[in-house]
C-alpha positions in Angstrom: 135.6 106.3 104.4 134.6 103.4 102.9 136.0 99.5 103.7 137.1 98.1 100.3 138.5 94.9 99.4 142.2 95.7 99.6 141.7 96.9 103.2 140.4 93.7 104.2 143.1 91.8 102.5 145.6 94.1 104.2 144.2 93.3 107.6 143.7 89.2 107.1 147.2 89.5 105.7 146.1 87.7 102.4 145.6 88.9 98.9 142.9 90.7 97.1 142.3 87.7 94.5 142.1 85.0 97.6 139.3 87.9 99.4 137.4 87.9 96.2 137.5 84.3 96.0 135.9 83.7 99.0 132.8 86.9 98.3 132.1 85.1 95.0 133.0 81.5 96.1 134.8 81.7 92.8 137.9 79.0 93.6 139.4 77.6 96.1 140.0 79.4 100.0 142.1 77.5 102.6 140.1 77.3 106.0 143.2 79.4 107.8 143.0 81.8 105.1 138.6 82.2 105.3 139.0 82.3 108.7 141.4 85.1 108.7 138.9 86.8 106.2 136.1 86.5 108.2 137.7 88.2 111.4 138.8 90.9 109.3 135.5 91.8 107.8 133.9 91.3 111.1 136.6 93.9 112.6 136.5 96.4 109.5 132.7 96.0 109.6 132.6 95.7 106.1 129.7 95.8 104.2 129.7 94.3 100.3 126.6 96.6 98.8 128.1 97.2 95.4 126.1 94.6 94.2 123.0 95.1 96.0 123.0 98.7 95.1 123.5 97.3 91.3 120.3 95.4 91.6 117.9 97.7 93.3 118.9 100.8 90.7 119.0 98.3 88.1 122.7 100.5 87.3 125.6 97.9 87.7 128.4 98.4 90.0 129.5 95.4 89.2 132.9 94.6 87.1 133.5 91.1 86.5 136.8 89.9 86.0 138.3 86.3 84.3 142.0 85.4 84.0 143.6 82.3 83.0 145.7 81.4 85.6 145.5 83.5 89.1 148.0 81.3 90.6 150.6 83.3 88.0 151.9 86.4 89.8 151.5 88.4 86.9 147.8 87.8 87.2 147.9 88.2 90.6 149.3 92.0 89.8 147.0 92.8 87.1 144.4 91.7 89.9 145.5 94.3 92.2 145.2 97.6 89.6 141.7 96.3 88.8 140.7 96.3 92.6 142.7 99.5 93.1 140.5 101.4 90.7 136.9 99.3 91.0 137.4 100.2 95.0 138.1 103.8 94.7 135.4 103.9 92.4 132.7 102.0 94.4 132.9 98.9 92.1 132.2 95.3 93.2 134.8 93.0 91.7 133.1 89.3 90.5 136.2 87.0 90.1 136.3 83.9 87.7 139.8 81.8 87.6 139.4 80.0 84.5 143.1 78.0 85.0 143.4 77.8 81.4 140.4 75.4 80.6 137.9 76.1 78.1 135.2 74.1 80.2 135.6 76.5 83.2 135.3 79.5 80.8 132.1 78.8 79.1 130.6 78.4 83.0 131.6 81.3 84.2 130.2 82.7 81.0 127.1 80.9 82.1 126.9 82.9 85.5 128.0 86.0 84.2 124.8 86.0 82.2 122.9 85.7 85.3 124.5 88.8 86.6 123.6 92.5 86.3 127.0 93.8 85.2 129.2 96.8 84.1 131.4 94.9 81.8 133.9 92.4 82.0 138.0 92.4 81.9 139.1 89.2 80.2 141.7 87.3 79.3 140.7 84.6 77.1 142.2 80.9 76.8 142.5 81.2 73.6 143.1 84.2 71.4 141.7 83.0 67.9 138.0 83.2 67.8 137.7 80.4 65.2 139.1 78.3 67.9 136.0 78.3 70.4 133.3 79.9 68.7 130.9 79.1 71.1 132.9 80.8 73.9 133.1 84.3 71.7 129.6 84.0 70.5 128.2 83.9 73.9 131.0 86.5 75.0 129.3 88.8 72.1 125.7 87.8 73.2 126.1 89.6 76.9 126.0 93.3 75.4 128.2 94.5 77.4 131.7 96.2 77.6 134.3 94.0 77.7 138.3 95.0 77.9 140.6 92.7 76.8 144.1 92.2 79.1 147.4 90.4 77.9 146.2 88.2 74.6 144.6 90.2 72.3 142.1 88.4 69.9 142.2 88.9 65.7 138.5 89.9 64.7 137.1 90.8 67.9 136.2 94.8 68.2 136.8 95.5 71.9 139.6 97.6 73.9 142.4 96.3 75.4 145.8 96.2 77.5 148.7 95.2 75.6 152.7 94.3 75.4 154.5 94.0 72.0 155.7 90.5 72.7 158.1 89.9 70.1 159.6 93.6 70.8 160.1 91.9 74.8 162.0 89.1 74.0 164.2 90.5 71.3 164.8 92.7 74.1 165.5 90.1 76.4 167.6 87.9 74.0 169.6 91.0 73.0 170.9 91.5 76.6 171.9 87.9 76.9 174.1 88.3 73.5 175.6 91.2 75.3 176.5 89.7 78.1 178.8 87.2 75.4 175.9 84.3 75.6 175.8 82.5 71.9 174.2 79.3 73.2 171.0 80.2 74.3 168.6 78.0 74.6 164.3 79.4 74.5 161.7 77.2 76.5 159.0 78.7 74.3 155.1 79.4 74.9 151.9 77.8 73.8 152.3 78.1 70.1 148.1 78.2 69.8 148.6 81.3 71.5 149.7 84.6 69.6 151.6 85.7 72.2 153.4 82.5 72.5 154.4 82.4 69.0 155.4 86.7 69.2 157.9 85.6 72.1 159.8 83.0 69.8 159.9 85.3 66.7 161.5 87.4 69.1 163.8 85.3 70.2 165.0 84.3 66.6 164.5 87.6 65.2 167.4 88.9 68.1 169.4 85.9 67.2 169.3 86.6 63.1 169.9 90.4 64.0 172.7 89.6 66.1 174.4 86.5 63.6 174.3 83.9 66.1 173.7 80.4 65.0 169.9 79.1 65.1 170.0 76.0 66.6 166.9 73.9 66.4 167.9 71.9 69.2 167.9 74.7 71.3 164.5 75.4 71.2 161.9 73.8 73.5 158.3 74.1 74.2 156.8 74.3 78.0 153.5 75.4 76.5 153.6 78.4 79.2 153.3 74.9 82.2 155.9 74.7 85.2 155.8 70.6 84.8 156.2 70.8 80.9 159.2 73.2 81.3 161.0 71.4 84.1 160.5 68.2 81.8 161.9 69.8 79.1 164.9 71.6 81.1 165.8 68.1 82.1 166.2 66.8 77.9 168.1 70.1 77.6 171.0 69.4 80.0 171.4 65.9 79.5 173.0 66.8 75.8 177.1 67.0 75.3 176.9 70.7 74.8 175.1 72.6 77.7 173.1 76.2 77.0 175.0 78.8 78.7 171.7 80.5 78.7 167.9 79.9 79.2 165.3 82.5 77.5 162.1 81.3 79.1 159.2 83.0 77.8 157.0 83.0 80.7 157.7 82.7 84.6 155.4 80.0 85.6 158.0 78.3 83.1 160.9 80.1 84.7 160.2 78.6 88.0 160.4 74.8 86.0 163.3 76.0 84.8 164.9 76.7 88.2 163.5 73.5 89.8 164.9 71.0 86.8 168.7 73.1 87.0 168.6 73.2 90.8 168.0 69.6 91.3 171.1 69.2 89.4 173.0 71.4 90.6 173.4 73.8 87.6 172.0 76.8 88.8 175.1 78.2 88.8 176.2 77.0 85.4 172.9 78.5 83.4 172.2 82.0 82.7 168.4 82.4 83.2 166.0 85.3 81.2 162.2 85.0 82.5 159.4 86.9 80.4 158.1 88.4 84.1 159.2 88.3 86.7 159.3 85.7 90.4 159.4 88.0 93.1 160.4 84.7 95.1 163.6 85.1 93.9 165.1 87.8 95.4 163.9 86.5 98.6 166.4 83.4 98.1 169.3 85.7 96.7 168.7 84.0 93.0 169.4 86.8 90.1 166.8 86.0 87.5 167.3 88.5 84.8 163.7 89.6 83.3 161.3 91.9 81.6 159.7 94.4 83.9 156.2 94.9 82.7 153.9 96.9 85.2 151.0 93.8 85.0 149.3 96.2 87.9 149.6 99.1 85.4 147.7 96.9 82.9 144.9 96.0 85.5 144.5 99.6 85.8 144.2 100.7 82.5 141.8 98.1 81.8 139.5 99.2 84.7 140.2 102.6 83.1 138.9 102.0 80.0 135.8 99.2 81.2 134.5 101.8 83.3 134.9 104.8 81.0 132.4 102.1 78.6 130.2 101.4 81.5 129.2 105.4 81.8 128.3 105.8 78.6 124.8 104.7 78.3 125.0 105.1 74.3 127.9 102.6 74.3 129.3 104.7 71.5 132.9 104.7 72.9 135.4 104.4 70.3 137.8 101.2 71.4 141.1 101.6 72.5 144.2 99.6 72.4 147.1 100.5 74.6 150.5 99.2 74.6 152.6 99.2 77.9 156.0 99.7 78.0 158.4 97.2 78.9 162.2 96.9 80.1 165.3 94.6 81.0 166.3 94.3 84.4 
């Protein structure tokens, strides 16, 4: 049976993403961490010939992969499905961390144009094509499959793996007015973003449906950053009339959110709802109510549908969009 990525992660003890990291020296890979990588390849006797193979048929076996922010568990997850399948399938994995920075995306572009590959699961920095034209030309100018995962983008033709974003947080302001919250506060997205501006329609949408007050003051932007949203937290609690409830429409938000209320000692005081989840927090016995979306559900779909794309040699496959379900917990 063959070694595959996840088995060497498994033995090193570290994850897939931080495994491909090192193979594509794609991003950063503590020394303690390569050298735990290195014994365990040496011990599996791995071989990495997806690539090689791809080159000498001149058929890729190659899939590469570029997310915004691989720090973000949710990436992390969606990271996982895609290696799940690309392994079982004999697929190489090419890994690009683009941390949200339109510089860094346009150079991984750069050496993904210097590759032989299958296709490529992306999600993009931004999600409006007039924004970076450059970036989506050259995306267009690989010929190749591409699968979209998480922001979907108006007037680009591809498949993808979706949520209904305003649907989630309607959801998860819904729950929080039936728990008796009528303060609650939203530390809302990146409003460039269409999912950022989905989350706080949802938001305000649940609050209309439900005739609770709108309050403008209630409403703060952490543009989807831990530093922005702990900032923020902090101008929220200093007011007269404290939010007896947080919405926060991401979790690398979520975990400002915790820091700025646990440095003052309101943890207890605040209701927190995280778009995602932190699976840190059960660890600590913190109840962070949140959507459940499967994000390793979504990373297998999209390997799903790339590699469907990648077999037919007529590229005549008819683009997909699926929508994953989602749920309080």
């Amino acid at each position: 049976m063959a070694i595959t990525i996840s088995d060497i992660a498994r033995e090193a003890g570290v994850s897939t993403a931080t495994v491909s990291r090192m193979m594509n020296q794609s991003g950063y890979v503590s020394d303690k961490a390569r050298e735990k990588i290195e014994t365990a390849i040496k011990k599996l006797n791995y071989m990495p010939n997806a690539a090689a193979i791809s080159l000498s048929k001149r058929v890729s076996k190659v899939i590469g992969v570029m997310v915004p922010e691989i720090s973000n568990p949710f990436f992390g997850e969606v990271i996982e499905g895609i290696s799940q399948i690309a392994d079982s399938k004999g697929y190489a994995v090419m890994l690009f961390d683009t941390a949200e920075a339109q510089d860094r995306e346009i150079k991984a572009l750069t050496t993904l144009k210097q590759q032989n590959l299958c296709g490529l699961i992306l999600t993009p920095v931004f999600d409006d094509m007039n924004h970076n034209p450059d970036f989506y030309g050259a995306l267009i100018q690989l010929k190749i499959p591409v699968v979209l995962v998480d922001r979907e983008v108006e007037g680009l033709d591809v498949s993808g793996v979706f949520c209904d974003n305003v649907e989630g947080a309607f959801d998860l302001t819904a729950s929080l007015i039936s728990e008796g919250h009528t303060r609650i506060a939203v530390m809302a997205g990146d409003q460039n973003l269409r999912l950022g501006r989905d989350r706080l329609e949802g938001y305000m949408k649940a609050m209309r449906y439900f005739n609770q007050p709108l309050d403008p003051l209630l409403i703060y932007y952490g543009d989807f950053n831990r530093t922005n949203a702990r900032e923020k937290t902090i101008e929220m609690v200093k007011g007269d009339r404290l939010p007896t409830a947080i919405l926060s429409c991401n979790n690398i938000m979520t975990e400002g959110i915790i820091h700025a209320l646990s440095e003052r000692g309101m943890l207890e005081q605040v209701t927190i709802a995280s778009y995602d989840k932190l699976p840190w927090t059960n660890y600590i016995g913190l109840r962070v109510k949140h959507l459940e979306r499967s994000a390793l559900d979504m990373g297998i779909k999209a390997t799903q549908l790339i590699l469907s794309q990648c077999s037919d040699s007529d590229r005549q496959c008819i683009n997909k969009r699926l929508i994953v379900e989602q749920k309080v917990i």
